[in-house]
C-alpha positions in Angstrom: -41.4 25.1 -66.2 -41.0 28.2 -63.6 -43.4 30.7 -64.0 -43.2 33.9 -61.8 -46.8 36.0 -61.6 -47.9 34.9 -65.1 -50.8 36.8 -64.7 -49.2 40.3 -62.4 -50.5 43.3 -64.0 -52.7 42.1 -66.8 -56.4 43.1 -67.2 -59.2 40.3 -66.8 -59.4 39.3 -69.8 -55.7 38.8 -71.0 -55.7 37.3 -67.7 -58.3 34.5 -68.7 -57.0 34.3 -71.7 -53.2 33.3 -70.1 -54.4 31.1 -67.7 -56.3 29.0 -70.5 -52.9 28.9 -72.3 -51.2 27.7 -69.7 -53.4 24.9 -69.0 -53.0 24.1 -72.6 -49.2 24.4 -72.8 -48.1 22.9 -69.4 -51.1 19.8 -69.9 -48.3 17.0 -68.9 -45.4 19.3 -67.1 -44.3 19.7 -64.3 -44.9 23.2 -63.5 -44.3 25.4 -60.6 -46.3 28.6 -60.6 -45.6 31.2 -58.1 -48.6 33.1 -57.9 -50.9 35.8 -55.6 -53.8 35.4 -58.5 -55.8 33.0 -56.6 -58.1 33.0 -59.3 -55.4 31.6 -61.4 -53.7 29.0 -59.2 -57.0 27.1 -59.2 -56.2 25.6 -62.9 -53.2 23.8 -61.4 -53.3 20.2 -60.1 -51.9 21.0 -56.5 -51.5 24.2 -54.8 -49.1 25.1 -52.0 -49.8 27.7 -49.9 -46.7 29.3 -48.2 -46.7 31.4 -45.4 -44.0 32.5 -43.5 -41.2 30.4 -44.9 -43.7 27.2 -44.0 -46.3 25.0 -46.3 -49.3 26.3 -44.0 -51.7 24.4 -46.9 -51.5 21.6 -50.1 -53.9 20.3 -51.9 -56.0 20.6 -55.0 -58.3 23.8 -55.5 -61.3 21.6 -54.7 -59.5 19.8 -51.4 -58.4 23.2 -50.0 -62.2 25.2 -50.7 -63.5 22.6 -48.4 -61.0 23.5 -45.6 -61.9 27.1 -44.1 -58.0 27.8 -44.2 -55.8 30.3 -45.8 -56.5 29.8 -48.9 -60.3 29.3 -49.2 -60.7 32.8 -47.9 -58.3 34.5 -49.6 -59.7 33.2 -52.6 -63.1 34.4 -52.0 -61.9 37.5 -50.8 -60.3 37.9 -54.3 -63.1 36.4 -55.9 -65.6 39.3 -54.6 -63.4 41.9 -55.2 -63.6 40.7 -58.9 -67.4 41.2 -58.9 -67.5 44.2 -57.3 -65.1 45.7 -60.0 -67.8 44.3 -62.6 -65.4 41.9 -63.1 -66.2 40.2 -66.7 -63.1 37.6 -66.2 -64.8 34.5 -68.7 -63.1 31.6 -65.6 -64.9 33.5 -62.6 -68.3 31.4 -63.5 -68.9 28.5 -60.8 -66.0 30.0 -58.9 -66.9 30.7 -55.8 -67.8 27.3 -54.6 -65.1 24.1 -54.7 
């Protein structure tokens, strides 16, 4: 399955609510997400970071918190921009760390 920014324009909580779906429907497929929700891409099993035309990154959501690379801050950057908006998004609990 191919999914192009599942998540692009939706408020938090539809957000949530499609990212728990999709962990439910694609349990067991091979699924490519293309995503810049951060906060999304961490349900996924292994995530590719690609910048400028290269893989700069790969790994799980956990592997690539520990790294101080692309990703990590990118997705704390997005992560505190979702508290400071008073974020109520259910999946940002325990987020912030790997």
């Amino acid at each position: 399955m191919l999914l192009d920014e599942p998540t692009l324009g939706l408020d938090n909580l539809n957000r949530a609510e499609v990212v728990e779906a999709l962990e439910h429907c694609t349990a067991g497929m091979t699924t490519l997400l293309v995503t810049h929700d951060l906060l999304a891409s961490r349900a996924f099993d292994r995530i590719l970071v690609i910048r400028n035309r290269c893989i700069e990154e790969s790994g799980s959501h956990n592997e690539l918190m520990r790294r101080n690379g692309f990703y990590r801050q990118s997705y704390l950057k997005q992560y505190h921009e979702q508290i400071e908006l008073g974020s109520r998004y259910p999946v940002l609990e325990g987020l912030a760390g790997g």
